[in-house]
C-alpha positions in Angstrom: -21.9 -8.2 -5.8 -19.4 -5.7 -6.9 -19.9 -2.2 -5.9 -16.6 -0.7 -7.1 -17.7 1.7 -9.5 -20.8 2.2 -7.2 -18.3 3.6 -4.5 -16.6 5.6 -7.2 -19.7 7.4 -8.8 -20.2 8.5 -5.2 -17.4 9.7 -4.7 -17.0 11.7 -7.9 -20.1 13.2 -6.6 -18.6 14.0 -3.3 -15.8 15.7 -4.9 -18.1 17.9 -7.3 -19.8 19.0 -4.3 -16.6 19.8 -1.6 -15.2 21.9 -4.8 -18.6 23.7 -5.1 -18.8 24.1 -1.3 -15.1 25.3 -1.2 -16.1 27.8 -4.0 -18.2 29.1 -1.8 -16.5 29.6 1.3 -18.1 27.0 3.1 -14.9 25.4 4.3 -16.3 23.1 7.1 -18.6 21.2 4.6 -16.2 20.9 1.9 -13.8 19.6 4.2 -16.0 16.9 5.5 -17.0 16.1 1.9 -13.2 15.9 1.2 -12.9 13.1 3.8 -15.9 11.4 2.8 -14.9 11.1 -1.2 -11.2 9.8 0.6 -13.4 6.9 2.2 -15.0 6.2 -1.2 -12.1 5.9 -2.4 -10.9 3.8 -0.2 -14.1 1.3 0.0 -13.5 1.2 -3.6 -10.4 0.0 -3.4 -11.0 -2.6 -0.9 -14.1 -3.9 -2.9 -12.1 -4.3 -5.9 -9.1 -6.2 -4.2 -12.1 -8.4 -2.0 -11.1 -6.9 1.1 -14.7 -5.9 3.6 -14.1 -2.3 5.1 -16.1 -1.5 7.7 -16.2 2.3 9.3 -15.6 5.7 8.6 -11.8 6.2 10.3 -9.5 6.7 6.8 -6.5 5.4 8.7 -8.2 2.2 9.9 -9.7 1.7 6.6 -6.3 1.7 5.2 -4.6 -0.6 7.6 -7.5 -3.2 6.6 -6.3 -2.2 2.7 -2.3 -2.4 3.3 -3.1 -6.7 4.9 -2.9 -7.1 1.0 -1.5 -3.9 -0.7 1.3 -1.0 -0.1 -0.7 2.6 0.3 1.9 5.4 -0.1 3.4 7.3 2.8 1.5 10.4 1.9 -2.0 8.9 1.6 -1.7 7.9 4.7 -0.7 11.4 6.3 -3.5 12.8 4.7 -6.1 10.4 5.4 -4.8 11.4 8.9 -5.9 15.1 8.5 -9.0 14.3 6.9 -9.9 12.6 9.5 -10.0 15.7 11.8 -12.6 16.9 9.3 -15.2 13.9 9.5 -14.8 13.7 13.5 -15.4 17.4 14.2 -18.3 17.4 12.0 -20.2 14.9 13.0 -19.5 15.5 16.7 -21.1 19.1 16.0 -24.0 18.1 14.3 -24.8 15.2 17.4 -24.4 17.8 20.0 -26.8 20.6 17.9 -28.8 17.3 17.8 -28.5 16.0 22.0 -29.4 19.9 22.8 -32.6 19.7 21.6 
């Protein structure tokens, strides 16, 4: 089953929404909605070129990606940023969560 364009549509949608959220000032959430469309991206990719991506870390996912293609320089750098985003959100939201 090929979910390329499945990965993409959600994606698109994570875009829309950082860009709304960044219209807004809400900077953390349209960061982490930033990463997240980056890993769509990326899943996409790997589904269309039959590589299996597991995980959320943007650099890992694109070491599993460059076994079979190149992935620019830059991408990489700012996969590497992005990645600050997802982390620090959803290390937040587990210890609002654990203080319960």
């Amino acid at each position: 089953m090929d979910r390329t364009k499945d990965w993409l549509e959600q994606g698109k949608s994570d875009l829309k929404a950082a860009n709304h959220l960044l219209d807004t000032n809400d900077f953390s959430w349209s960061c982490f909605l930033a990463q997240q469309t980056a890993e769509k991206a990326l899943q996409a990719l790997g589904e269309n070129i039959n590589i299996f991506l597991w995980g959320h870390d943007l650099v890992d996912l694109i070491e599993e990606l460059e076994k079979k293609i190149k992935i620019p320089e830059k991408i990489l750098d700012n996969s590497k940023t992005l990645n600050l985003y997802y982390i620090h959100k959803i290390s937040r939201c587990v210890y609002k969560w654990a203080s319960f």
